[in-house]
C-alpha positions in Angstrom: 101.4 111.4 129.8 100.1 110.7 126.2 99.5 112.9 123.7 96.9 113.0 120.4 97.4 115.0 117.5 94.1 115.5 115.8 94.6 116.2 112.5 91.6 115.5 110.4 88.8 117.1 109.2 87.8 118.3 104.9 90.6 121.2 105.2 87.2 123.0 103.6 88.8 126.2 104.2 92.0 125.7 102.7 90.5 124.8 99.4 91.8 124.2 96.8 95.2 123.1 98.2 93.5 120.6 100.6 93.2 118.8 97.0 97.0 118.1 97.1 97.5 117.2 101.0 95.8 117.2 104.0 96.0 120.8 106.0 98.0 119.7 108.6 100.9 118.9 105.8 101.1 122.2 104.2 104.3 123.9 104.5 104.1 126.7 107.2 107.6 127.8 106.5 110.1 125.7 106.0 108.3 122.8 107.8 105.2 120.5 107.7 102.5 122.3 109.8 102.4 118.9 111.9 105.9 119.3 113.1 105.2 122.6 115.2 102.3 120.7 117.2 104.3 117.8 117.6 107.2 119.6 118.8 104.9 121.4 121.1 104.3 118.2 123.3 107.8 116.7 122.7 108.9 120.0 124.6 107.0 119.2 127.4 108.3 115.8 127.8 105.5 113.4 125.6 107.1 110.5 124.2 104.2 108.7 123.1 102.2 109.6 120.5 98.9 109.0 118.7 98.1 110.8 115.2 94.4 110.6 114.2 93.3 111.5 111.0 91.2 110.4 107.9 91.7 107.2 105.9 93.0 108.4 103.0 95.4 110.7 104.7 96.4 108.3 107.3 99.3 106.9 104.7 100.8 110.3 104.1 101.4 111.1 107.8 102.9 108.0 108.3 105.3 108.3 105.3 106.5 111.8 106.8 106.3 110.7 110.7 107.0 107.1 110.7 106.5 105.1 114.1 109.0 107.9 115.9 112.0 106.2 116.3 114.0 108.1 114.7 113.4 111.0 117.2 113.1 108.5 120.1 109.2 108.8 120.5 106.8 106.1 119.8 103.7 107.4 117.3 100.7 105.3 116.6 97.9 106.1 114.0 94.3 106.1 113.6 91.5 106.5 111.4 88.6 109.1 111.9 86.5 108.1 109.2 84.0 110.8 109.8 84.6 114.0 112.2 82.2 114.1 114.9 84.2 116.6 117.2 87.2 117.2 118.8 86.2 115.2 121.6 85.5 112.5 119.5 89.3 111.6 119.5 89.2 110.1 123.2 86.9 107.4 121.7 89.0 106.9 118.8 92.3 106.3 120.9 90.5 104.7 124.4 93.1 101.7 123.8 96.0 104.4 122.7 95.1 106.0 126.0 95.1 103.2 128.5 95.0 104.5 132.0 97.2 107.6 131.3 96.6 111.1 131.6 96.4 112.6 128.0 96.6 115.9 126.3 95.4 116.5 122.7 96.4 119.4 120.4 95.1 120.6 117.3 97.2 119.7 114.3 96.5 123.0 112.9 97.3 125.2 115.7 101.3 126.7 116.3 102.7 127.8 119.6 105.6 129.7 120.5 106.9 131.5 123.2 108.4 130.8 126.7 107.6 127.4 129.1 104.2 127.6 130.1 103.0 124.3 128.3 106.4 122.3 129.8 105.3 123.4 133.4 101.3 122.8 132.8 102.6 119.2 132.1 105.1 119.0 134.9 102.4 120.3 137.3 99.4 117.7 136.3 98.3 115.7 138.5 94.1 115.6 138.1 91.1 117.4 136.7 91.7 119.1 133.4 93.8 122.2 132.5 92.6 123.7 129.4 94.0 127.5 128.9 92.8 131.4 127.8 94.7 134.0 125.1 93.4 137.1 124.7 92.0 137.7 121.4 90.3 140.4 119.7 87.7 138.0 118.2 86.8 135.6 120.8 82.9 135.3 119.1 85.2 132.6 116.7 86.3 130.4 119.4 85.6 129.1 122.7 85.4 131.4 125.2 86.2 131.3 129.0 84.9 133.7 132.0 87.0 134.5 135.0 85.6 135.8 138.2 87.5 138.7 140.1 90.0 136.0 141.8 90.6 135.0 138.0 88.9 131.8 138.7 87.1 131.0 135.4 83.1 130.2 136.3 82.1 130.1 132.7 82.8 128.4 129.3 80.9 129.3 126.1 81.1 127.4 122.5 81.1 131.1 119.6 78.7 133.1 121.6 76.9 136.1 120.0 78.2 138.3 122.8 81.1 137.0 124.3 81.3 137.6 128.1 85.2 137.8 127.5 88.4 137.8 125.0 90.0 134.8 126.3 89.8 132.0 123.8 90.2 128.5 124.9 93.1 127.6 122.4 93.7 124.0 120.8 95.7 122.1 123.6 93.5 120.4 126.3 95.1 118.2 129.3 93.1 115.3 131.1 93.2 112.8 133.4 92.2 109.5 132.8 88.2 109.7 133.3 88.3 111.8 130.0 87.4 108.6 128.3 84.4 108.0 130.9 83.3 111.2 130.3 83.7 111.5 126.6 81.2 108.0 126.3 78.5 109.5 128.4 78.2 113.2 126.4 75.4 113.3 124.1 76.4 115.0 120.4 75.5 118.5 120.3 72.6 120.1 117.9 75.3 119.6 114.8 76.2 116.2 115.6 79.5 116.2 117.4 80.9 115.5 120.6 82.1 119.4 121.8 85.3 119.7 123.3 83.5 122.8 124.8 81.1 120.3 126.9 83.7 118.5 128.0 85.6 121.5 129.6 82.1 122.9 130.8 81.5 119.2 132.8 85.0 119.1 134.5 84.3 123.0 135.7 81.1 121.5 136.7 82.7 119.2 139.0 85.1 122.0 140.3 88.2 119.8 138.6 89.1 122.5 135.7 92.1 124.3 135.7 92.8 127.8 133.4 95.9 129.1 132.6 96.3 132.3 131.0 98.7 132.7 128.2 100.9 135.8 128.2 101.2 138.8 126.5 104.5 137.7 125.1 103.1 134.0 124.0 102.2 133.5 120.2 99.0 131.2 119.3 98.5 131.0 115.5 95.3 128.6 113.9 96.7 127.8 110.5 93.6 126.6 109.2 92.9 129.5 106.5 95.1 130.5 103.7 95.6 133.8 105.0 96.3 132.3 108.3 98.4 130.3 106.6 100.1 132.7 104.9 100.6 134.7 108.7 101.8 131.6 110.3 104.6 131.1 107.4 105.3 135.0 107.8 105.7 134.7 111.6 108.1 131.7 112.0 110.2 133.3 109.3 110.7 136.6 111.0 111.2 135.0 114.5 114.0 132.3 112.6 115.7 134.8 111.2 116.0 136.8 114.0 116.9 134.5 116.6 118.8 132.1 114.3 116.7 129.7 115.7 113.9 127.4 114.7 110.4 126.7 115.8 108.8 123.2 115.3 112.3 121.3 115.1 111.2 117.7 116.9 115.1 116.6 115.8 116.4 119.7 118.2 113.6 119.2 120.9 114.0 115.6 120.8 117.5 116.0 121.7 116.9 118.7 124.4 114.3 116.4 126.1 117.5 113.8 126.1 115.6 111.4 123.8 117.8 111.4 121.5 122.0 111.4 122.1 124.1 113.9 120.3 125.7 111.1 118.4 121.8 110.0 117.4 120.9 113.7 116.6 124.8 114.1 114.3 123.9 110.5 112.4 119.9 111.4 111.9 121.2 114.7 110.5 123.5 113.0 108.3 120.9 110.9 106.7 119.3 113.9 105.3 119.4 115.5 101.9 121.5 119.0 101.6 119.3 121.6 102.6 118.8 124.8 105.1 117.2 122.3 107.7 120.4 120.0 107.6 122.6 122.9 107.5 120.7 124.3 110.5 121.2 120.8 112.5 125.0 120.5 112.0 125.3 123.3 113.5 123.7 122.7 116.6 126.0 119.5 116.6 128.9 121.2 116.3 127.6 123.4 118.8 126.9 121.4 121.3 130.2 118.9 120.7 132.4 122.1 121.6 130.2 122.4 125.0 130.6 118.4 125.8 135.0 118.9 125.0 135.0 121.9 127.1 
């Protein structure tokens, strides 16, 4: 499976610090914001990447991301120069895509919390699986409706009076006729091609699949400064805590066993002294005591 990182758009609503970088390379944390999405699909085993974002942001994520290979992935680039929807990104990476299956996630959204997303991927095989979290504002988002059996039987782009509180949240899976799809949706009143439609058409042909996220499963949309600000607050308290961190692709890359410990030990030894190294050599040394024993 591929996967696309979207992550353009004006960053209107984190003005004025979209002047300095793009929102998706504000610091949530200790970390880029881009890492935690891209983490996000390297947990559930995506290898190959494509990034799209604007022109003149397109050199700035590939300064900070490279081509992958330092985390054994493989990361392409390219340019949206105007946004015209989400869905817009299955045009802008049709060759990216090729005959794969894809998902695409929201360079501005943060996940956390238990395997649902690894298994989603593991269990693909057609359609589209597209997911709900309960929110107390779904009016902001798209919103799916589920039938007694908790089949959903209705999707809904900020309606006035939402017919539920499960928000579809910004990580989509597809099969290959995505692309097919995407070329024959007409824009919507504002212009752009709806992700909203294209979930609506697969339910249509009785080939979407919802998952409901948990109680105990964390969705944050960084894409406000107090959002922001919440997101940062968040990963904090759960690092601390657990002693863990969230958004690592160096740790994940190695749990996905794209990268060998002695890859993971001399990549961490490349970087500069800092809490992030500090954190890495020790999950090295962690896990060379479990490979001697």
């Amino acid at each position: 499976m591929k996967g696309i990182i979207l992550a353009g758009g004006a960053g209107s609503r984190l003005f004025p610090l979209t002047l300095v970088a793009s929102k998706q390379l504000q610091p949530v944390y200790d970390k880029p914001m881009v890492y935690y999405p891209l983490t996000t699909l390297l947990e559930g085993g995506v290898r190959e990447f494509c990034l799209i974002s604007t022109p003149q942001d397109l050199p700035r994520f590939r300064q900070l991301l490279g081509d992958g290979r330092q985390w054994g992935l493989a990361i392409e680039y390219r340019e949206q120069a105007k946004p015209e929807g989400i869905a817009q990104a299955f045009l802008i990476a049709e060759s990216f895509i090729g005959g794969d299956a894809v998902t695409l996630i929201l360079g501005d959204n943060i996940f956390y919390g238990g395997d649902i997303f690894q298994r989603a991927f593991a269990d693909f095989k057609s359609g589209a699986t597209i997911f709900g979290y309960h929110v107390h504002d779904p009016e902001r988002y798209g919103v799916v409706q589920f039938d007694e059996q908790g089949r959903a039987i209705s999707i809904e782009e900020k309606p006035k009076q939402p017919k539920s509180n499960y928000a579809v949240p910004g990580l989509y899976i597809y099969d290959n006729s995505i692309v097919a799809l995407t070329k024959a949706m007409k824009p919507s009143p504002r212009g752009e091609l709806e992700i909203t439609d294209v979930n609506v058409e697969y339910l249509r042909r009785g080939h979407l699949r919802v998952v409901r996220l948990n109680r105990g499963f964390a969705w944050l949309d960084a894409g406000t400064s107090s959002s922001l600000h919440e997101a940062s607050a968040y990963v904090q308290t759960i690092e601390k805590r657990q002693g863990i961190k969230i958004g690592c692709p160096e740790e994940a890359s190695f749990r996905r066993g794209f990268l060998t410990l002695d890859q993971l030990e001399a990549l961490t030894a490349r970087m500069p002294r800092c809490e992030y190294r500090e954190y890495l050599e020790k999950e090295v040394i962690a896990e060379a005591r479990l490979v001697v024993s």
